[in-house]
C-alpha positions in Angstrom: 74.4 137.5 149.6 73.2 135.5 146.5 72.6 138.0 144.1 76.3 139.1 144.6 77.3 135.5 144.0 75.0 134.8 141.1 76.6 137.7 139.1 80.3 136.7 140.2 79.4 133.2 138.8 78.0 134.7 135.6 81.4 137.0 135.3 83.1 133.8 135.4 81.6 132.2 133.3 81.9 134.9 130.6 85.7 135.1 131.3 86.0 131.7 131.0 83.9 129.7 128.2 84.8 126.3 129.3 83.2 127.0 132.4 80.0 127.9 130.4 77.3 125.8 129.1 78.2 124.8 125.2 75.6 125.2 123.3 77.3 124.4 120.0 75.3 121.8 118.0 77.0 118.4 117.7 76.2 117.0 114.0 75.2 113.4 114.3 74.6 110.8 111.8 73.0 107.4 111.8 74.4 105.3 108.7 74.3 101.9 107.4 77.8 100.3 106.0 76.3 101.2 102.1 75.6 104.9 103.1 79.0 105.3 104.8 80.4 103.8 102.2 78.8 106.4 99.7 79.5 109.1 102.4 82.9 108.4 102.3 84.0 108.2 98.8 82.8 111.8 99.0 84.1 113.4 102.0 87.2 111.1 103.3 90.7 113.1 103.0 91.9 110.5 100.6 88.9 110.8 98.2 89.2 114.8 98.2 93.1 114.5 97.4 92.6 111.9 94.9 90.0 114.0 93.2 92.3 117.2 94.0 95.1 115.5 92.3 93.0 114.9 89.1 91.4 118.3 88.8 95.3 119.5 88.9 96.0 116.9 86.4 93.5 118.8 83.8 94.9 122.3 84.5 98.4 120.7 83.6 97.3 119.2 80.4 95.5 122.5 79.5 98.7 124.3 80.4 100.5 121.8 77.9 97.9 122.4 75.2 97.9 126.3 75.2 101.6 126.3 74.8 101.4 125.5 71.1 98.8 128.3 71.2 98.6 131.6 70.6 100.4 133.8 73.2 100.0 137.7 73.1 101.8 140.1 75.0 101.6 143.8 75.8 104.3 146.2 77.4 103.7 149.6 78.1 107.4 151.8 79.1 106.9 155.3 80.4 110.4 157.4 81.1 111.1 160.1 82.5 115.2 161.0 82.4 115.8 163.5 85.0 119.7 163.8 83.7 119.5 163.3 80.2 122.5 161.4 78.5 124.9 163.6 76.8 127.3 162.5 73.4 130.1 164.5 72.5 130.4 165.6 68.8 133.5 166.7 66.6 133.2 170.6 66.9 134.3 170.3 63.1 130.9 168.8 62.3 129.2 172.3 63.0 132.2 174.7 62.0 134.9 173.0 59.1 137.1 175.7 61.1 137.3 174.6 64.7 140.2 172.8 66.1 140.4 169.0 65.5 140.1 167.9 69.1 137.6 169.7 70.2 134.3 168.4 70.5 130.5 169.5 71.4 128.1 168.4 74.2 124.7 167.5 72.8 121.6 166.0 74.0 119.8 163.7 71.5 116.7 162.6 73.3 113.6 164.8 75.1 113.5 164.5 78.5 110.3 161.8 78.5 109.1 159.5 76.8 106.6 156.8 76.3 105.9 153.6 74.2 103.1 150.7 73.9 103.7 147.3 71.9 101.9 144.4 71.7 103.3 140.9 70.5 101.6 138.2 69.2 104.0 134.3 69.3 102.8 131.4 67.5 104.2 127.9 67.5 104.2 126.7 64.0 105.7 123.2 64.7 107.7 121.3 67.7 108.1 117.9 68.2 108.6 118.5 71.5 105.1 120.3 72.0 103.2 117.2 70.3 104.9 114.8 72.7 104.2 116.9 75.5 100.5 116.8 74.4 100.7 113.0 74.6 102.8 113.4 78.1 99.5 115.0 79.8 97.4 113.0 78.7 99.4 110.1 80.5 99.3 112.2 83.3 95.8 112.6 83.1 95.3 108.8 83.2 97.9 108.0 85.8 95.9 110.6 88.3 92.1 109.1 87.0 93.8 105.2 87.6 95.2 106.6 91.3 92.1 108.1 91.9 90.6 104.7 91.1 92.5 102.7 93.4 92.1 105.6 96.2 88.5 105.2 96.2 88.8 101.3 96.1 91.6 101.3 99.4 88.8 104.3 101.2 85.9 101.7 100.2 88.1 99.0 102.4 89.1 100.7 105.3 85.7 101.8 105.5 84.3 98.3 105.5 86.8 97.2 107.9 86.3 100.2 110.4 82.8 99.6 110.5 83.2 95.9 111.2 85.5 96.5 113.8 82.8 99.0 115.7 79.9 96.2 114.7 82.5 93.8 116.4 83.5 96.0 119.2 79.8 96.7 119.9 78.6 92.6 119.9 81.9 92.2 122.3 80.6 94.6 125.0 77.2 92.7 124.4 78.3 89.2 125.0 80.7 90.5 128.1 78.0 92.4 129.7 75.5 89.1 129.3 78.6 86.7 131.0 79.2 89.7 133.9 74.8 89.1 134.6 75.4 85.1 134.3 78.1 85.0 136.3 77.2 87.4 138.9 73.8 85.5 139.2 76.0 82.0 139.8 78.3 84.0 142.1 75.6 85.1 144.2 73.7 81.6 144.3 77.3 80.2 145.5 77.4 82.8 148.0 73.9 81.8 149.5 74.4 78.2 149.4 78.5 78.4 150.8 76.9 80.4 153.5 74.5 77.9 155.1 77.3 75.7 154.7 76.2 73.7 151.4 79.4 75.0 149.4 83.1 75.5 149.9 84.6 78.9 149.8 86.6 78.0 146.9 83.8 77.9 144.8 82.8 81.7 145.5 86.2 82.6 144.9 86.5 81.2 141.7 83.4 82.6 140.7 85.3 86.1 141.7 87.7 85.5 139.7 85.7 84.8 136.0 84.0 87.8 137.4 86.5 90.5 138.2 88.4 89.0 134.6 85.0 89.8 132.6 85.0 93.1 134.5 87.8 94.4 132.8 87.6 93.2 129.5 84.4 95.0 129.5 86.1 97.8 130.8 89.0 97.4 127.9 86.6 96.5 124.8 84.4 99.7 126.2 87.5 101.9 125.5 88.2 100.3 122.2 84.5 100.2 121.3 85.0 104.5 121.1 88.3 103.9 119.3 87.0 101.9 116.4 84.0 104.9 116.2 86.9 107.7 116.4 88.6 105.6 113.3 85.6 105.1 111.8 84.7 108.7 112.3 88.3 109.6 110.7 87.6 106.9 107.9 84.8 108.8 106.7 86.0 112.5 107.1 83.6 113.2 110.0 85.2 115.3 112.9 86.1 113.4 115.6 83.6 115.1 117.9 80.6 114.6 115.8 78.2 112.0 117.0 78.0 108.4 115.3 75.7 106.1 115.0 76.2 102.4 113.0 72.4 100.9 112.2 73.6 97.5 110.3 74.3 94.4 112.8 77.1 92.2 112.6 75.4 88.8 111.7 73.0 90.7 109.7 75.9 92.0 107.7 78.1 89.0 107.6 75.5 87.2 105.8 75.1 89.4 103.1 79.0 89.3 102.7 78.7 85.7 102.7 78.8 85.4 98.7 80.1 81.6 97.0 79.5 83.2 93.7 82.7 85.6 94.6 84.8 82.7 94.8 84.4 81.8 91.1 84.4 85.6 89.5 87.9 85.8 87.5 88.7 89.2 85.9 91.4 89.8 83.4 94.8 90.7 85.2 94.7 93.9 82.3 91.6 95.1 84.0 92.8 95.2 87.9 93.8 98.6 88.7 97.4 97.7 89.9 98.1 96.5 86.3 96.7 100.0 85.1 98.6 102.2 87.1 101.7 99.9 85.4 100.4 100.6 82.2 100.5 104.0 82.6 103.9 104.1 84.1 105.3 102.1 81.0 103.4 104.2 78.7 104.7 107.8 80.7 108.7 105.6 80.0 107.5 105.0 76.2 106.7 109.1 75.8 109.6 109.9 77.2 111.8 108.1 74.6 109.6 110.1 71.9 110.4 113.3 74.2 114.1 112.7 73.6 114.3 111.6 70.2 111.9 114.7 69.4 114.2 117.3 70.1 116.2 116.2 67.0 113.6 118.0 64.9 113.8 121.4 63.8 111.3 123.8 65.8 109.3 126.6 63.6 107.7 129.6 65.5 106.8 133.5 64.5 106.0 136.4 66.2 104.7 139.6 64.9 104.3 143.1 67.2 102.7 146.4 66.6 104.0 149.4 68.9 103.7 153.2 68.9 106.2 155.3 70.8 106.6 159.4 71.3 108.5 161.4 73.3 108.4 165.2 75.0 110.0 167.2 77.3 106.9 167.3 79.5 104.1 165.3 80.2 101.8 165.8 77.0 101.1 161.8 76.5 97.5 162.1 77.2 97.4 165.3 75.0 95.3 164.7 71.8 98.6 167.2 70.3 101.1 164.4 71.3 102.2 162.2 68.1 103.0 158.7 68.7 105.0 157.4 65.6 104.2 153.6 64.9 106.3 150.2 64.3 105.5 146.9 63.7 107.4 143.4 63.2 107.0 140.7 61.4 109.1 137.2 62.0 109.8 133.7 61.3 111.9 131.6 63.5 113.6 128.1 62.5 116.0 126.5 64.5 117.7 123.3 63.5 119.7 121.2 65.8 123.0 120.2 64.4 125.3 118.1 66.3 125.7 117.8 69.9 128.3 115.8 70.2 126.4 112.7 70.9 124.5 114.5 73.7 121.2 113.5 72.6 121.8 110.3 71.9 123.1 109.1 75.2 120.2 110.6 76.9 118.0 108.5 74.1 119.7 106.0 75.2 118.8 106.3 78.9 115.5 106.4 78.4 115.4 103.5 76.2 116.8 102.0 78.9 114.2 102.8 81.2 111.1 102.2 79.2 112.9 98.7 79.1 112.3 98.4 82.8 109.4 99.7 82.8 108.3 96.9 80.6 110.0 94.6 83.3 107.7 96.0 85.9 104.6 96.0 83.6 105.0 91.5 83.5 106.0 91.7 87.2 102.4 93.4 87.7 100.8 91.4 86.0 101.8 88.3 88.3 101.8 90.3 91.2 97.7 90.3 89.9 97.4 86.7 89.9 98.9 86.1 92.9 96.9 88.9 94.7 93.1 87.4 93.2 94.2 83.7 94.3 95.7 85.4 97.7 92.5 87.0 98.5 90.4 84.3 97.4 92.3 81.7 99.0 91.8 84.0 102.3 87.9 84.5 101.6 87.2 80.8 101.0 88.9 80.1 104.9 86.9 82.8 106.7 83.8 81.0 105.0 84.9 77.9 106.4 86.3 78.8 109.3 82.5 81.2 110.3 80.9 77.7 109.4 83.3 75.8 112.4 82.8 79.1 114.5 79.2 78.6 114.7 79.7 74.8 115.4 82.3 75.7 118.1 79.7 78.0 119.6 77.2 75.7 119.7 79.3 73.0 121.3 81.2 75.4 124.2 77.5 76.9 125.0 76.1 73.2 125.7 79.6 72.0 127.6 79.2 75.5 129.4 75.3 74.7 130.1 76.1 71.1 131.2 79.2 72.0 133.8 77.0 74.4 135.2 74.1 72.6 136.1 76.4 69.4 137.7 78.5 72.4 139.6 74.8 73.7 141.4 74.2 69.5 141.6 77.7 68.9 143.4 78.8 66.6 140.2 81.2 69.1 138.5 83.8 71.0 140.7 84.0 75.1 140.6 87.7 74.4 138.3 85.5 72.2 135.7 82.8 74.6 135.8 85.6 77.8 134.8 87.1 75.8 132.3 83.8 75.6 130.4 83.0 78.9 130.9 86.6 80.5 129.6 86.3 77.9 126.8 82.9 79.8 126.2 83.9 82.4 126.0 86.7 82.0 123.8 84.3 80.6 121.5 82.3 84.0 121.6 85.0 86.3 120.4 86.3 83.4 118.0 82.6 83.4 116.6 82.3 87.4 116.6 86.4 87.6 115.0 84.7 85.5 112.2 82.0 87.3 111.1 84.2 90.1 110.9 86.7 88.2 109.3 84.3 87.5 106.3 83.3 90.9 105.6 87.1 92.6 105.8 87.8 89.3 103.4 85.2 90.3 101.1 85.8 93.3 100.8 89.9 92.4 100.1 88.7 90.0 97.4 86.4 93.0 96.3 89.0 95.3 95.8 91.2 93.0 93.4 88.7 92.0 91.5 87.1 95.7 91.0 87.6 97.1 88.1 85.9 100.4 88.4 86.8 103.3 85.8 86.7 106.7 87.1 85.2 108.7 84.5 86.4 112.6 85.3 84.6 115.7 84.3 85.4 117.7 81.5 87.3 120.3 81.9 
């Protein structure tokens, strides 16, 4: 009876893998917030795009480029005209005699025939083409400057995903260290309301803080994995890969804790906001020159060499077959004229728009300003406000310490005693939400003041 059942269960298990052992590896890591930060720049979808979208932006420039470069061509034509075309001839042509009207059916052409030519185009001069040349390398720029601030907004949300697990991870800590102090003043009420030292009420407010602690554990456990899934997603790690954060919050939180930030200025010019504006102002300036360019005459030639023969049967590849040769050479010039004022309204558009653009360039650069004293306005507060968080602490952990001991001495009641402890713990997760808040702040007033240049690889 069991080896029958041993092979059914192994049948099973081949028809159905989930009911197998997996023995797929799991890739883990282990990083600190500097290697996931390094680790991300490389591998997170937004960094890959970004660097995508620059790669693309150097095959479109070289595209631009080679267009004011030599092109060549070849066409080969092979025919083979199973009904050959027919013309009709005056009959009069071949005999002065014959009657005016009539005519003869003859057949001009062999039956096949075959030709090679090969043309060579070069662009001798194009306004146009020279703008465009200065069009792609805006491009360029515009993807290196978005690439630029794509790795800056990654760097962030890296930062503040792995704060949030840091933070998620101290929570659990703290809750699971109230759960063991209150389950250990829970069950010292218990003993003492049971030989009739206590009221029940005391016990059951005890419950209470307890079964509320229960499930916020049980609610910061489920958002601990969360913040490791977005984390995980940050970085460009597959969701069900292990992770593993080795930096500690406090640990962390005072090397983000950096006066010297508070005072570092940068030119608005150099803030990567203000570049991408450039570049859009410059991208509205070529376009005028686009427009205005195609008032100028453009100057191209082509020459082509060919070779053609023709038979009534398939003698191409014959060394016998003659091929009779042609070649062409030409200039072409053409001038715009008038286009009945075509051109210039569209001139005139874009004039228009560069205008704006210029609009948008001084908007950017207050939009700067306001972002540097913004963030550190909001750095300088979660400084402050991690300095009264510790005091706070410090204070709701002695009141805490104090209610409890007069509760077990009969001074404080069991209402006194959960006040201190709920103001104790608000304290906790006010003290852990400040940390965190100084290292997402940081990293904010990081960002704006960052002025990075992506250097790209030659193409």
């Amino acid at each position: 009876m069991q080896k029958p059942m041993f092979l059914f269960l192994c049948l099973l298990g081949y028809l159905n893998p989930s009911l197998a052992q997996d023995t797929t590896e799991v890739e883990s890591y282990a990083l600190t917030l500097q290697e996931a930060i390094t680790y991300g720049l490389e591998n997170s979808y937004d960094a890959k795009n970004a660097l995508t979208d620059v790669e693309i932006a150097l095959k479109q420039k070289w595209e631009v480029i080679a267009q004011g470069l030599p092109q060549i061509s070849g066409e080969v034509t092979y025919q083979n005209q199973f009904i050959q075309p027919t013309s009709f001839i005056p009959a009069v042509v071949f005999d002065p005699s014959a009657d005016p009207g009539d005519f003869i059916p003859v057949q001009f052409s062999q039956k096949q025939n075959a030709s090679a030519v090969a043309t060579w185009n070069q662009l001798i001069f194009d306004g146009s083409y020279i703008v465009g040349v200065q069009s792609a390398k805006t491009l360029l720029q515009i993807s290196e400057n978005a690439k630029v601030k794509t790795d800056l907004e990654v760097k962030q949300a890296i930062i503040e995903a792995y704060g949030n697990v840091l933070l998620a991870q101290e929570s659990v800590a703290i809750l699971q260290k109230n759960i063991e102090t209150v389950n250990k003043n829970l069950n010292d009420t218990q003993k003492i309301f049971e030989n009739g030292l206590g009221e029940e009420e005391d016990v059951e407010q005890l419950q209470i803080t307890a079964l509320g602690l229960e499930t916020q554990l049980n609610n910061t456990v489920r958002q601990l994995a969360i913040a490791y899934d977005m984390l995980k997603l940050t970085l460009g790690i597959p969701i069900d890969s292990k992770l593993m954060v080795t930096d500690e919050l406090e640990d962390l939180t005072l090397q983000y804790y950096d006066l010297n930030l508070l005072t570092q200025d940068i030119n608005p010019e150099q803030n990567i906001d203000y570049r991408i504006a450039q570049d859009q102002t410059n991208l509205a300036e070529t376009e005028v020159k686009l427009e205005k360019s195609k008032a100028l005459p453009r100057l191209s030639a082509y020459l082509n060499y060919g070779a053609a023969g023709a038979s009534n049967s398939f003698t191409f590849l014959s060394d016998e077959q003659r091929y009779f040769e042609q070649s062409i050479l030409g200039v072409s010039l053409t001038v715009p004229i008038f286009s009945s004022g075509m051109r210039a309204a569209k001139t005139a558009q874009k004039e228009l728009a560069y205008q704006q653009s210029l609009e948008d360039l001084e908007r950017a650069r207050n939009q700067v300003k306001l972002q540097i004293a913004t963030a550190r306005n909001d750095y300088q507060f979660a400084l402050d406000n991690f300095a009264t968080q510790e005091k706070n602490l410090d204070l709701a952990e002695r009141i805490e310490n104090k209610n409890s001991i007069k509760f077990f001495e009969g001074i404080a009641s069991s209402f006194e005693l959960s006040e201190a402890q709920t103001q104790l713990y608000q304290a906790q997760q006010d003290y852990l939400q400040a940390m965190y808040d100084v290292i997402a702040n940081k990293a904010a007033l990081e960002k704006v003041l960052d002025t990075t240049v992506y250097q790209p690889k030659e193409d």
